[in-house]
N, C-alpha and C positions, 0 to 999 in steps of 0.2 A: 364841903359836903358833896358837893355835885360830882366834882371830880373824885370822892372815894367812890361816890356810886357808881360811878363809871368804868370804874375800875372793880370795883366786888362783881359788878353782871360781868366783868368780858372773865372774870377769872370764873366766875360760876360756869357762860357759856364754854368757856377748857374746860374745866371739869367735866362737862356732861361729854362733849366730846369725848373724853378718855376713857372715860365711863363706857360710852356706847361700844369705843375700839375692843375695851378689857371684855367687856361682855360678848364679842364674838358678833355684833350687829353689823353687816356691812356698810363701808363708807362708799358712796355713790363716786365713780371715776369721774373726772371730767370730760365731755364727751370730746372722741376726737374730733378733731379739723378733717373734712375728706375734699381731697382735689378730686375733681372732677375730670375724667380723661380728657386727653385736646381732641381737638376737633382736628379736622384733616387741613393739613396746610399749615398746621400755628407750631408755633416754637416749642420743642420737645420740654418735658416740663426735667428740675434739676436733678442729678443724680441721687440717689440713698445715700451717700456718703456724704456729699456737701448737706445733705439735709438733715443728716445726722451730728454734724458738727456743731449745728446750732443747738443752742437751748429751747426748750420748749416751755413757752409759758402758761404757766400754769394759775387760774385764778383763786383766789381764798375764799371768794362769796361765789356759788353755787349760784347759776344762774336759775331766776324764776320759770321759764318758760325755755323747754329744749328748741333750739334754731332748729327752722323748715330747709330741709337740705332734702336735698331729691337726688339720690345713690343712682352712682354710675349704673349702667347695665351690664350683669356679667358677662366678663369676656368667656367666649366657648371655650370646652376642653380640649385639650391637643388631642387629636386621635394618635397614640402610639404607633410608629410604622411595624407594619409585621417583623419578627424576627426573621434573619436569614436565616436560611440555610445552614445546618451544618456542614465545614468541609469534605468531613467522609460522604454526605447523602448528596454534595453536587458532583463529585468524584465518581460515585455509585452509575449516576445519573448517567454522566458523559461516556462513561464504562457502557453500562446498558445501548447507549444510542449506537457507539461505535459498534457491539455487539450485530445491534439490529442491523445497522447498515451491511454489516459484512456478510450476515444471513443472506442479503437481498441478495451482494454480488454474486457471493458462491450458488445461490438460485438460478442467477440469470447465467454464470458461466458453467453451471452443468448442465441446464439448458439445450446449450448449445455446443456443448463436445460428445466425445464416444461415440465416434463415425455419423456427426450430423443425427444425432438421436430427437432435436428439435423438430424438426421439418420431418419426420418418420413415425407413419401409425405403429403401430402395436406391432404387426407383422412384420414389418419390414425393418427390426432391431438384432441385428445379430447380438450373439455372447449373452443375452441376460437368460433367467431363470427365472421364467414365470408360470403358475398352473393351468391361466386361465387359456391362453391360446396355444400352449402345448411345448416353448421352447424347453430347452434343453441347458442345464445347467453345466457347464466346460469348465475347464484348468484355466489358470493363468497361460495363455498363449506366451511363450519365449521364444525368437527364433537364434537358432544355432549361431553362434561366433563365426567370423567369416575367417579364411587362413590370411593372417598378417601380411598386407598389401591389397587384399582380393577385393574387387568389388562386388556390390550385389549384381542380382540377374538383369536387371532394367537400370543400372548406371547408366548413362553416356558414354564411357569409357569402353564398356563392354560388348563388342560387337558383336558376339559371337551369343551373348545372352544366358551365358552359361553360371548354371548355379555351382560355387564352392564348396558352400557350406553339405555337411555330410546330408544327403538325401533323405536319410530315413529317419531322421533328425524332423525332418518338414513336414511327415505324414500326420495329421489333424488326430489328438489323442483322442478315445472315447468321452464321454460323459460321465458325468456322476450316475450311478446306479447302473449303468450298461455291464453287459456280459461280455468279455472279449470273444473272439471268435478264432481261438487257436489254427484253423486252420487256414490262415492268413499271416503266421508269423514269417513263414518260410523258413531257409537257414542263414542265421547270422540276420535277421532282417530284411535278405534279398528274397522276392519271388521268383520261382520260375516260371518262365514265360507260358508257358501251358496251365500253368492254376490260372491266370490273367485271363487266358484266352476260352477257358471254359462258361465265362458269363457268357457268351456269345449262342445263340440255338440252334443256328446250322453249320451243320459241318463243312461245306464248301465256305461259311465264313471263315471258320476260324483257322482252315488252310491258310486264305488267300492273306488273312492277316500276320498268320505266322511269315508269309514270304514276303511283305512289305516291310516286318520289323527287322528283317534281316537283312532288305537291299536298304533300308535306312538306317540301320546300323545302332540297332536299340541297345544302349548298354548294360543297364540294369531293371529292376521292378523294385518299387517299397509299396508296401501296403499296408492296413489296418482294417481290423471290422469289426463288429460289435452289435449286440441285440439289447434294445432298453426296455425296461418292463411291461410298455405296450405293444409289444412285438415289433416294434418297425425292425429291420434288418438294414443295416447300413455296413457299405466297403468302400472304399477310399484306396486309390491306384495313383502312385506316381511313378509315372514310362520318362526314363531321360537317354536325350538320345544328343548328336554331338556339338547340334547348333539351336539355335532357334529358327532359324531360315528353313530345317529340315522338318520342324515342331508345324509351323504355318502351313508346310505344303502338305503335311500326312493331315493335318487337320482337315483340311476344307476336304479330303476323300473319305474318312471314316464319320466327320459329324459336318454335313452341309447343314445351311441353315433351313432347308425345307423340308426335312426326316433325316434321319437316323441312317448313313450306309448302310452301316451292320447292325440289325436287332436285337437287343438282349432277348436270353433264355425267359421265354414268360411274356414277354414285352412287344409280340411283334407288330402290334397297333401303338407305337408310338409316335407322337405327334410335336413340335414347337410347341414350349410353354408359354405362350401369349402372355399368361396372368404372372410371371416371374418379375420382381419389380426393381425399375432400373436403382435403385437406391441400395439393393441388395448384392449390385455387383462392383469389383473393386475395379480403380483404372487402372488402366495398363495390363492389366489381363483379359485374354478373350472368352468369353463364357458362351457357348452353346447349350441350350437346354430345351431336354425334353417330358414329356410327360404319357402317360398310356391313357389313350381315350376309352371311352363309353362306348361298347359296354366291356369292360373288363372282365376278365375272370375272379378266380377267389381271391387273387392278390392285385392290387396297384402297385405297379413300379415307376421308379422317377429319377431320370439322370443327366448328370451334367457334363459335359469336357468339357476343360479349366488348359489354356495354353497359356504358359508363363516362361519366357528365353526359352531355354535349351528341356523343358519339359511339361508334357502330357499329361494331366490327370481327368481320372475319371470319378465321380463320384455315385454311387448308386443306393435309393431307399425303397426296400417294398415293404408293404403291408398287407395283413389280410383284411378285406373289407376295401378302404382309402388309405392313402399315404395323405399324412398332412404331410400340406404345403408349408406351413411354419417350421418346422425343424430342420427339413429340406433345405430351406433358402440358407437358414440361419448354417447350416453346414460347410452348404457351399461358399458362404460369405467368410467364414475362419478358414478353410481351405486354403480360399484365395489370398486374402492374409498372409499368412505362412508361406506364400509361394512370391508374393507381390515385391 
């Protein structure tokens, strides 16, 4: 008897068991086992595999009362490291810096070119074209091809200092917006010496000068002239005569450096221009300059001889009112140039 009863409760306890499963009531898990993380220093606890391999046991009686187990502390989140970069935007990147970098150089190497334009105020910048101080906007300067073997005027080789290149080839073009002055083409580009010698205001000058061009044995005249919208009047003379040794000695008698020999027409108070700035003149050319003092007339005039080898030039600016000084220089500085 005892033993059917024993056996009718554990088959009744199945029963409700089944019962509770069929009805959808849940069956309570057995709680897990949790290890506790190691402590620093102690032996790494076994792999998931080996601990996988074991069975897990599992008990049939439902423990009374759940074990005090006291849960690790969670371990922090990984912080995700940022994404890189995509390769087109570090490519972009080094593109840009290279960029900037080369902005710098090209900054600091223009800087410092186009005849020492670094180290030179405003005024003292030949060739550019600006409003504000009154230059004058020019042609690309080219000088003429020399004849095949020839050297320039200021070679070493050249003693004589003589320029090959076609003369009238080297006379300083006008500017943009200027008026030429037709009556400075001559024929074929040469002057005659007497249109040259008419700048001159007395007439025992420009005797005395026609009989010096002739025991110095002047060979030709190029000229140009040109009037720019602010009225200045500008002429440009180059006299070549057969050496430069002849250039140096007519020099110091027509332009010493204390006045002017001979006076231009207009001009007969003219003086050294003190304020001309040595930055403005080229080496190896000799620059003489002069300017009309105070008190002038209706016009200011302003001129320069330019000795380069084997020739003479003259450059001359008036104006009604003042002749800027800025455009003056800046003339005489391409001038020199082309002759240099």
């Amino acid at each position: 008897m005892t033993h059917q009863a024993e056996e009718t409760d554990h088959s009744a306890s199945t029963a409700g068991t089944s019962a509770s499963a069929a009805a959808g009531e849940p069956v309570p898990a057995p709680a897990p086992t949790l290890t506790p993380a190691p402590a620093s220093g102690t032996e790494p606890a076994p792999d998931s595999d080996s601990a996988a391999s074991e069975p897990a046991a599992v008990s049939t009686t439902a423990p009374t009362t759940a074990p005090d187990v006291t849960p690790a502390p969670p371990e922090p989140t990984p912080v995700a490291p940022p994404a890189p970069h995509p390769l087109k935007s570090r490519r972009l990147l080094r593109a840009t810096l290279r960029w900037t970098a080369a902005l710098v150089v090209f900054a600091a190497v223009g800087a410092g070119t186009a005849y020492g334009i670094a180290g030179m105020e405003r005024t003292d910048v030949p060739g550019l074209g600006t409003v504000s101080d009154g230059r004058w906007v020019y042609p690309t300067l080219t000088k003429p091809p020399l004849p095949k073997g020839s050297p320039g005027p200021l070679a070493e080789g050249n003693k004589t200092g003589t320029h090959y290149a076609d003369l009238r080839e080297l006379v300083l073009p006008a500017p943009k917006g200027a008026t030429a002055d037709a009556a400075l083409r001559g024929t074929d580009g040469w002057l005659p010496t007497k249109d040259f010698l008419a700048e001159y205001g007395e007439k025992a000058d420009r005797e005395e000068l026609a009989q010096k061009f002739t025991e110095y044995e002047l060979r030709h005249i190029a000229a140009r002239g040109w009037t720019t919208p602010d009225g200045t009047h500008t002429r440009v003379y180059l006299l070549q005569f057969d050496t430069a040794a002849v250039v140096d000695e007519l020099t110091g008698q027509i332009a010493p450096y204390g006045g002017p020999g001979y006076q231009l027409r207009g001009a007969a108070d003219s003086v050294p221009d003190d304020h001309f700035p040595d930055k403005a003149r080229i080496e190896d050319v000799m620059h003489v300059v002069y300017t009309e003092s105070k008190p002038y007339g209706a016009t200011q005039t302003r001129h320069a001889y330019l000795a380069a080898g084997d020739v003479l030039a003259l450059v001359i600016q008036d104006r009604k009112g003042t002749a800027n000084p800025v455009p003056f220089q800046q003339t005489v500085t391409l001038q020199s140039q082309l002759l240099g």
